[in-house]
C-alpha positions in Angstrom: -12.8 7.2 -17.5 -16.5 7.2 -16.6 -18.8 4.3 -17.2 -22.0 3.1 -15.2 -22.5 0.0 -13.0 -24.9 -1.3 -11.6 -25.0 -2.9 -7.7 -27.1 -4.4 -5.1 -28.4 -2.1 -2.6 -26.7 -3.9 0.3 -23.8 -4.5 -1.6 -23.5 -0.4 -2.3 -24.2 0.5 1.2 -21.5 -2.2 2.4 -19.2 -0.6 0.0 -19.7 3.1 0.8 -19.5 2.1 4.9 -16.2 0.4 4.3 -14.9 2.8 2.3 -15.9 5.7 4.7 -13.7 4.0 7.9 -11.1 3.6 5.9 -11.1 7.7 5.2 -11.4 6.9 0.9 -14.0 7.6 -1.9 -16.3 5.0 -2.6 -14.7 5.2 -6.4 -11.4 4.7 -5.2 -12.4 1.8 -2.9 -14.6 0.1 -6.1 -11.5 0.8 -8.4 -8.5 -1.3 -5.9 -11.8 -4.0 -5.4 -11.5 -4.3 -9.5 -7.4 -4.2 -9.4 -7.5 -7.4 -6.5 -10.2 -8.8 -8.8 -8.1 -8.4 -11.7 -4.8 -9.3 -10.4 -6.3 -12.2 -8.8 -7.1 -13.9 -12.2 -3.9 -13.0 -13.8 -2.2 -14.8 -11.2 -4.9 -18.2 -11.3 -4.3 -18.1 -14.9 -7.4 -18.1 -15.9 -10.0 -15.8 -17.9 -13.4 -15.2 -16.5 -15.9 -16.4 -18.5 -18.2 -13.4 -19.9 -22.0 -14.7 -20.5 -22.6 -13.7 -24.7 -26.0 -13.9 -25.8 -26.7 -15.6 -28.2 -30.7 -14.9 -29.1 -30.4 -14.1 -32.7 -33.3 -11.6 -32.0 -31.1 -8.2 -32.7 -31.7 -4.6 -30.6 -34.9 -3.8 -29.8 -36.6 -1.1 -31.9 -36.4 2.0 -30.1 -33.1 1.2 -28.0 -29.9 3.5 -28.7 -26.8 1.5 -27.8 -25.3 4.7 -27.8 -26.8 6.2 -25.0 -25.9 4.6 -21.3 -28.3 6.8 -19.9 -31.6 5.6 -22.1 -30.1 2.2 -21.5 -30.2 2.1 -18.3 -33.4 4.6 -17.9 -34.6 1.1 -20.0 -33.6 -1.5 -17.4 -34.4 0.6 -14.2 -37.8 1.3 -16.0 -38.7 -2.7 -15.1 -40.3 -2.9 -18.6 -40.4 -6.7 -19.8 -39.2 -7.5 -23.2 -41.4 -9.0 -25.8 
């Protein structure tokens, strides 16, 4: 599956040296981070908690939910929300 996320710069470039000694893809090495991550919290027993919001305001006209490109076009854009 493909999806889009987003990382700090210094976080990336951390990510893509570690993953270069070790001789892997940066996507495999970001996919085992999310399986440790994963495992780690089955094993606490515990669920993350996921931030909902909770603004009551709906989508903002013009947004497509449907498109991960325009969103993130959107966010990278820096544009303020009113």
């Amino acid at each position: 599956m493909r999806t889009t996320i987003r990382l700090d710069d210094a976080l990336l470039r951390e990510a893509k040296a570690k993953a270069a000694r070790a001789g892997r893809s940066l996507n495999d090495f970001i996919a085992d981070a999310v399986r440790l991550a994963v495992r780690a919290t089955a094993r606490a027993g515990t669920t993350p908690e996921i931030p909902v919001f909770k603004g009551g305001r709906g989508v903002r006209a013009g947004v497509n939910l449907d498109s991960n490109a325009a969103l993130l076009d959107l966010m990278e854009s820096g544009e303020r929300v009113r």
